[in-house]
N, C-alpha and C positions, 0 to 999 in steps of 0.2 A: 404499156404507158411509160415504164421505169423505163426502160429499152430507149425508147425513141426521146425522152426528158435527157437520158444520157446522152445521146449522138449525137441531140443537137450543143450541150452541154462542150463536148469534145472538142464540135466544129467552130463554136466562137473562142473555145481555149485555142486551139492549133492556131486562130485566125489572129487573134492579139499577141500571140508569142513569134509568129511570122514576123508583123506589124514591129514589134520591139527589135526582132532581129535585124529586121532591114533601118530600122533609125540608127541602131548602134554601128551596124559596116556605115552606114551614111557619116556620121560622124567620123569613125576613124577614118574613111576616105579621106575627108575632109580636110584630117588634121595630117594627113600623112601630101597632101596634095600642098597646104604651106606649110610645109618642111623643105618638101623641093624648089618650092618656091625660092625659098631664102638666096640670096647671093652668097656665093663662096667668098670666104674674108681670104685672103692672100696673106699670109706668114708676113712679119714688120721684117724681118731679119733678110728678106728679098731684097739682093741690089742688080747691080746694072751688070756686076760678072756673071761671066757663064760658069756654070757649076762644071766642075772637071768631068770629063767622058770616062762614064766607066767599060772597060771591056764587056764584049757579050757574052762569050765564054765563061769570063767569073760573075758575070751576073747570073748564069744560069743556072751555074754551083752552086749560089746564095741562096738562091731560092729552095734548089731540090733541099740543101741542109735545112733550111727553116721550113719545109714541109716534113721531111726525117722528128725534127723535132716538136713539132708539134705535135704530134701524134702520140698521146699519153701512154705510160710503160701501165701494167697490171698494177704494179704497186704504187702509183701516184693512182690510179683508179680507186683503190682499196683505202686509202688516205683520203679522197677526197668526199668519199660514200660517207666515212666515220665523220667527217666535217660536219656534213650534211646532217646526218644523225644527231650529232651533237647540237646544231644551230638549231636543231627541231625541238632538243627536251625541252635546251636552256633558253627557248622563246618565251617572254615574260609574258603570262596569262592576264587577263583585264582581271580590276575588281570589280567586286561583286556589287557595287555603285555604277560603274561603268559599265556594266552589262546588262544591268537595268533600265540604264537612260538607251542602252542600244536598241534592246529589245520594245520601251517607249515609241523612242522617234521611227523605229525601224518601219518602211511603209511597203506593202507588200504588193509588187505587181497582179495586174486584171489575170495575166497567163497562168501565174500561182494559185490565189485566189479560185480558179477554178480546174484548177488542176486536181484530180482525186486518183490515189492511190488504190490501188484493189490487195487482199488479202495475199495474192499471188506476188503481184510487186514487190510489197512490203516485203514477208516472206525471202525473198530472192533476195535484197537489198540486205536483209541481218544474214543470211545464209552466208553472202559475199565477203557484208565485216567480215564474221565470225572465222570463215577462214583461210582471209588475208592476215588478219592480226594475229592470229593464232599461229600463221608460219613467220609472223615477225616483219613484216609489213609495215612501213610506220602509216600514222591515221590518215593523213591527207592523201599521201600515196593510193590507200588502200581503198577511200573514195572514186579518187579520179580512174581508178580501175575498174570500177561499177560505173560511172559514168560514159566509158569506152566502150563499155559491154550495154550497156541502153540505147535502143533505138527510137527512144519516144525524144521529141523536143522537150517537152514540158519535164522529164526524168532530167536531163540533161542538162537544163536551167536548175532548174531544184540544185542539182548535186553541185553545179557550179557554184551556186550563192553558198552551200552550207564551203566548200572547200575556201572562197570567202571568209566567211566567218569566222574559222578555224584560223586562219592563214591569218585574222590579225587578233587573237587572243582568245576568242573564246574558246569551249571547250565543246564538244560533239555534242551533250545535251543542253548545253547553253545553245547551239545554232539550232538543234530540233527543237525548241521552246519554241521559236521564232513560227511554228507551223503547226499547230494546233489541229487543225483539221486534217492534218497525212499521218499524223507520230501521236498516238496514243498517249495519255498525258504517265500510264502506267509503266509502259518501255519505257520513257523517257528519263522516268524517275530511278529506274534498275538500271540505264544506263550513267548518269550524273552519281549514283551510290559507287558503281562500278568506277568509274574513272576516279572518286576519292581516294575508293582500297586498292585502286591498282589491278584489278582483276577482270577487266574488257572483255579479253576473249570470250573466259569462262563461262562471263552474263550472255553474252551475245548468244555462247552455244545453247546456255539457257532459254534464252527466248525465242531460237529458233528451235527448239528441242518442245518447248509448250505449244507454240503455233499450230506444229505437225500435228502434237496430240488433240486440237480444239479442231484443225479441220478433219481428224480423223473420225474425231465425234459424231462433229455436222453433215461428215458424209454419211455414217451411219444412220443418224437420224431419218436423212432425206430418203437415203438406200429400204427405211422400210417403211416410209410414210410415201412411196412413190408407185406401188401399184395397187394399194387401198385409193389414191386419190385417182389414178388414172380412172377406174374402176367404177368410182365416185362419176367421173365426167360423162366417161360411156354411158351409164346408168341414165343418165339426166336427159343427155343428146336423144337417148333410144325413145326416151319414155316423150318430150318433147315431139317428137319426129312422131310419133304413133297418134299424140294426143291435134297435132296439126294436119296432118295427114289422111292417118287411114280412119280415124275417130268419124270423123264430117263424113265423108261418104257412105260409112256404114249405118248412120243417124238418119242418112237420108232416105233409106234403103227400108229401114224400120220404121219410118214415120209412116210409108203408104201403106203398112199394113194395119189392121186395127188392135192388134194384141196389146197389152196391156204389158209394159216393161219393168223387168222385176228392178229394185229398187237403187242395187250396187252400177245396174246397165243406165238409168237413168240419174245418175250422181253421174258417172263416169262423162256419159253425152252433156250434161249440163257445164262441167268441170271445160270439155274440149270448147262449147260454145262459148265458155265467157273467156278462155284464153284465144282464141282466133278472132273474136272479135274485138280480145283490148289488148294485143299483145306486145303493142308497141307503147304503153301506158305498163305494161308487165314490166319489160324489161327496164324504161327508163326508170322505175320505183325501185328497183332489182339494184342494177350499179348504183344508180343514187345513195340507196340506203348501204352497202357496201362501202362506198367513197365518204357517206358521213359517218361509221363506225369506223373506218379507216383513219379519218380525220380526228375523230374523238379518242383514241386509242391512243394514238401518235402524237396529236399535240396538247391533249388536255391533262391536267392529274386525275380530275375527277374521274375521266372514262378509261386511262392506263390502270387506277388504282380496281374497278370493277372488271375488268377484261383480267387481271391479275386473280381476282380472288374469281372469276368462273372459271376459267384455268386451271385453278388451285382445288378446285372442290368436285374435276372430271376425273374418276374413278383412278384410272391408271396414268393417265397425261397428267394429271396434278401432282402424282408422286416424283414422277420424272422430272419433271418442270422443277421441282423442289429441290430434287439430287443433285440436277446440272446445276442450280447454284449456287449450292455450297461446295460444288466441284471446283468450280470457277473461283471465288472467294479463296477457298483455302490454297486453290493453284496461284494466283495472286500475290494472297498473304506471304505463303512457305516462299514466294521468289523475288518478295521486297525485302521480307526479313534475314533470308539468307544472303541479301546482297549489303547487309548493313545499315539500311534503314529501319528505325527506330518504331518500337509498335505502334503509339498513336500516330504516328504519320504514313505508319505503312497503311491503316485503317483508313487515314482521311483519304487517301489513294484511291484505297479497292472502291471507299464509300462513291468517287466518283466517278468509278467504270462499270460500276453494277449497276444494269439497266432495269433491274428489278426495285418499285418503288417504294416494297414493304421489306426490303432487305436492305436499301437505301438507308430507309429510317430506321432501320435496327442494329445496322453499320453502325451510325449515326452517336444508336444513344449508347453502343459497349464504347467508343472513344471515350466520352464526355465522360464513362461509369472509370476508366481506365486513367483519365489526368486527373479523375478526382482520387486517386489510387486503389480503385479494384482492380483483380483478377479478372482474365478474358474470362476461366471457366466460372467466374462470379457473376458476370452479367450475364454468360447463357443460362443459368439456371441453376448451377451446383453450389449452393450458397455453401452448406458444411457437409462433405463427404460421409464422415466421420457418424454425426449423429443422424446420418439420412432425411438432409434438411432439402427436400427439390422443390425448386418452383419449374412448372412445367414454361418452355420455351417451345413455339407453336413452327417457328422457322429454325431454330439449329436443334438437333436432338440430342438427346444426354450424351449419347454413344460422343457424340464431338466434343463435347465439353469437358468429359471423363479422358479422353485423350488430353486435350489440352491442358488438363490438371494435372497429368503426369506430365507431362511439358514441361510446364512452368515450373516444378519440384525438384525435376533434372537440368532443365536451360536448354531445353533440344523440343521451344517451341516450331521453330520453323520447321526441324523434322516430322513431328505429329500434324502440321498442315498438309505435310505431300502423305503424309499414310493416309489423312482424311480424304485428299483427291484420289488417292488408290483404291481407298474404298469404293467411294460412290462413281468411281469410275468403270469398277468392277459389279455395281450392282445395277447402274444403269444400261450396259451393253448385256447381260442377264435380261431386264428387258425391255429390249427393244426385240431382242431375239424372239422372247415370249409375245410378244404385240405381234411380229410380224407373222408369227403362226397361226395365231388366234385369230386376227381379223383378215384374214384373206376369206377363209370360211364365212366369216360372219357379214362379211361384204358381198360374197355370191349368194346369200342367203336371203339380205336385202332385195337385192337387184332380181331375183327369179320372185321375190313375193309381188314387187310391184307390178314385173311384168306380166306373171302368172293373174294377180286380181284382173291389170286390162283384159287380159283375155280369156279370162270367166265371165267379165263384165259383157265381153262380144258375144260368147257362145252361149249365156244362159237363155237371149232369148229364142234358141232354136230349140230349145226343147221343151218352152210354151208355147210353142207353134205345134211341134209334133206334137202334144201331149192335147191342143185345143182340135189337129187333125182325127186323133184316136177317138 
């Protein structure tokens, strides 16, 4: 359903960015068409003499000399590069007024608008910054090079409007503000700390250097939650298929005898009759009920905030679910704050990229504990080290917070955020490894009970038959 909501997505993107393409060649046709138009004005300094005949031969000399020189030496090349360089520092940036009312009035084409970035894009796009600018590439430059290298329209637009932007003052994260929906509001802010301090690259390779490790994760994840679920399907498909199938026939077979069917055989027959007979009422109550937990999960608090704590309260999946987000958080935190933004604003940040809605409001209230001047490890819980003062904290654990208090003591909080993602990075792929051992067995173990009962369920009554022939 996501599949085909995207394609068709794609095809009115591609079809409104065509649409604009062809008004703007229209136009500049247009305007290139009365240009020619125009009548040539004739020089005032024209009179009735004939301008002196120049030889053909020195005209021909003149020429080949003024082709000779045209043709720039290396070191007017090398001059004119530094020119360039220099008209780029010394371009006067807008203020921070005027990049506001840009970003106001600023009104965003249909073809943008539905233009969506995928992790891979993205990904490729800071990959590209990071190491253009890092060989010394200036910014605009090092866009319109990733723009060269994109084959998509809609990338192509995109990078043309930010090289825009740039091109009349703002600055790379002031043009990414302007797109809310492709540029992460987190990047964006590590990128605008980065171009204050001066240190672009660095960030860049930073957040292409996080990306890796997040979809290294998610491939993990998927890597060992992907043949428990196949597994899961099979199971369903088999059990379906028997219960449609071979169930009814064998019911029929046993009805014209008069034995008496033991009790598991007769749940079983009763189970396949009321799915064959209503299984078009099954299934539409089936997706239904999926698409309105879908629905309530996705767009309500109420039903995010209960999908979160049964999540939270499934043996192993809950511990996990817990780890990856204070993986996240502290990968985050350690790469706002080591790019020189400030701790409550690093906070207000993560508070708005964490999808989690009870990590949300726990983001939430260590800011508000933290401009009221507490300590991070204050608000998770470590009130006084010293006389072993703990208030227990249900989302971040001591262990984090006992870090962070050596943090804060030394100034090397943003370092103890990347030990903390070291941590539970290191105790999360621990397991996934253990999951994915565990539950393969526990999944054939499932699937041979189910099938195993059907077919106890079939064969018990042949031996209240032989047992009634004896």
């Amino acid at each position: 359903m996501s599949a085909a909501a995207a394609k068709i997505r794609d095809f009115f993107s591609d079809f409104a960015l065509n649409m604009e393409l062809f008004f703007d060649k229209f136009k500049s046709d247009k305007k290139e068409k009365k240009a020619e138009a125009k009548p040539e004005v004739k020089p005032a300094a024209a009179t009735t003499a004939e301008a002196p005949k120049v030889d053909q031969k020195t005209d021909e000399k003149a020429k080949i000399e003024y082709q000779i020189k045209e043709q720039p030496t290396e070191k007017e090349m090398e001059e004119a590069l530094v020119k360039t360089e220099t008209r780029a520092v010394e371009k006067p940036k807008l203020k921070k007024e005027e990049v506001k009312q840009v970003q106001k009035t600023y009104k965003m084409s249909f073809a943008i608008k539905m233009l969506r970035l995928s992790k891979k894009e993205r990904l490729f796009f800071f990959d590209q910054m990071a190491t253009l600018v890092g060989s010394g590439v200036t910014l605009i430059d090092s866009i319109a090079l990733v723009k060269a290298q994109s084959k998509n329209k809609g990338l192509k637009k995109l990078y043309a409007e930010i090289i825009h932007h740039v091109n009349t003052g703002m600055s790379l994260a002031e043009a990414m503000y302007l797109y809310p929906h492709l540029f992460p509001k987190m990047q964006v802010a590590l990128i605008e700390a980065a171009e204050a301090s001066g240190n672009l690259s660095t960030v860049l390779e930073s957040i292409v250097s996080e990306m890796d490790n997040q979809q290294e994760f998610y491939r993990k994840v998927k890597g060992a939650m992907f043949y428990p679920v196949i597994l899961l399907v099979l199971a369903t498909l088999l059990v379906a298929g028997m219960m449609v199938f071979i169930i009814p026939k064998i019911s029929e077979m046993y009805s014209q005898s008069s034995v008496e069917l033991p009790a598991l055989t007769q749940f079983v027959i009763d189970l396949s009759d009321a799915i064959t007979a209503n299984y078009m009422q099954i299934l539409l109550y089936t997706f239904g009920g999926f698409f309105l937990l879908w629905a309530l999960v996705k767009y309500t608090k109420p039903g995010k905030l209960v999908w979160e704590s049964f999540v939270g309260s499934i043996p192993m999946f809950g511990k996990i679910s817990k780890e990856k987000n204070i993986m996240l958080i502290s990968s985050n935190m350690g790469m706002l704050m080591n790019s020189g933004v400030l701790i409550a604003e690093a906070f207000e940040i993560t508070e708005k990229t964490v999808g989690n809605l009870h990590y949300k409001r726990e983001l939430e209230k260590i800011r508000k504990g933290i401009v009221n001047g507490k300590s991070i490890s204050e608000m998770m819980g470590l009130e006084d080290l010293k006389n072993d003062k703990v208030k227990e904290n249900k989302l971040f654990p001591l262990q984090m917070a006992q870090l962070l208090h050596i943090g804060e003591t030394t100034g090397s909080v943003a370092k103890m955020m990347f030990k903390t993602r070291d941590n539970y990075h290191k105790s999360i792929d621990y397991k996934l490894k253990n999951i994915s051992t565990l539950i393969e067995p526990l999944m054939i173990f499932i699937v041979a009970l189910l099938v195993g009962s059907i077919l106890m369920a079939v064969m018990l009554p042949f031996f209240y038959i032989g047992s009634t022939i004896g």
